[in-house]
C-alpha positions as CSV (number, residue, x, y, z in Angstrom):
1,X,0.0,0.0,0.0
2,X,1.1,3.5,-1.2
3,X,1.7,6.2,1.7
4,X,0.8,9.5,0.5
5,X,2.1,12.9,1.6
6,X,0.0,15.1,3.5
7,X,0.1,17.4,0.4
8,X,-0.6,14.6,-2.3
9,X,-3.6,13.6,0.4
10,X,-4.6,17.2,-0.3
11,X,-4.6,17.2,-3.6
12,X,-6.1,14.3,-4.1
13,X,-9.1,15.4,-2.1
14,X,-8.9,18.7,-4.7
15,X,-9.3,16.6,-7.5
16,X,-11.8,14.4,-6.1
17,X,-14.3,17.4,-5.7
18,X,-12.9,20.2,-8.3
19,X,-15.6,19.1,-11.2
20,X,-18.7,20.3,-8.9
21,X,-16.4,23.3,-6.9
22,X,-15.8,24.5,-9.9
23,X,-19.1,24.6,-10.7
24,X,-20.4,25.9,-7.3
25,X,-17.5,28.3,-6.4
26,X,-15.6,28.9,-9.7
27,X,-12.6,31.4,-8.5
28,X,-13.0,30.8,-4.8
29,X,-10.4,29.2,-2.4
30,X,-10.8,26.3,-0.5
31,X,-8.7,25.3,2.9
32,X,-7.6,21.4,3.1
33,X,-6.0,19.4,5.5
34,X,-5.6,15.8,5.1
35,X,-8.8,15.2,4.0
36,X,-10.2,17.7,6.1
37,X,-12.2,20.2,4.2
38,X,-13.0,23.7,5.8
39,X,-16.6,24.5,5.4
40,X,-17.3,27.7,3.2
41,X,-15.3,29.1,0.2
42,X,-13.5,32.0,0.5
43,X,-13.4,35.0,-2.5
44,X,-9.4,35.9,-1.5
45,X,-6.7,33.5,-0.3
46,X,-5.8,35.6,2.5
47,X,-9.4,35.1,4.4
48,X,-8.7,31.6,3.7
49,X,-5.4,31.0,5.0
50,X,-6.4,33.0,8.0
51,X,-9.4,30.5,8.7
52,X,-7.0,27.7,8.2
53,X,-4.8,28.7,10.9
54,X,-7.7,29.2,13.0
55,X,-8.8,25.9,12.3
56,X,-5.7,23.9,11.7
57,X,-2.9,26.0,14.0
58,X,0.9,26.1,12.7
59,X,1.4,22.9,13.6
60,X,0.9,21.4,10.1
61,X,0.8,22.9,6.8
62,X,-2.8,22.5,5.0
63,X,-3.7,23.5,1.5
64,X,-5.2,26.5,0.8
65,X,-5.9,26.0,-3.5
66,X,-7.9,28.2,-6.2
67,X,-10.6,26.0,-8.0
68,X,-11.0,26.4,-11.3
69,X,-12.0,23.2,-13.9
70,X,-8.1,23.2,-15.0
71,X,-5.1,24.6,-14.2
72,X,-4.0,28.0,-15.3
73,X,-0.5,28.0,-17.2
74,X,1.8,31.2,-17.1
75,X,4.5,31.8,-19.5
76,X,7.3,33.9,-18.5
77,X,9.6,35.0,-21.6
């Protein structure tokens, strides 16, 4: 059996749910930890991470991720 990292955990919990998020909350943040998910979406990541280490503490990092239906890509040239 495959151990994941807390951050692969993460981001497979992103994937898992970014069809209907990005659907429901297109632009919006959302705060994960493990497979913890924060309740609410947030408009800026600021409020987000903020509620995250609320929630979560400094502990342990958590995710806080922009959901859109794929990835942006930036070209620097």
């Amino acid at each position: 059996m495959e151990t994941l990292t807390p951050l692969e955990t993460e981001l497979k919990v992103f994937e898992a749910n970014r069809e209907q998020w990005s659907r429901e909350h297109p632009g919006k943040f959302v705060v994960i930890q493990d497979e913890t998910v924060l309740p609410g979406f947030f408009e800026e990541y600021a409020a987000g991470f903020r509620t995250g280490l609320a929630k979560f503490g400094t502990g342990r990092s958590f995710l806080v991720k922009q959901i859109w239906s794929t990835e942006p890509v930036y070209f620097i040239g």
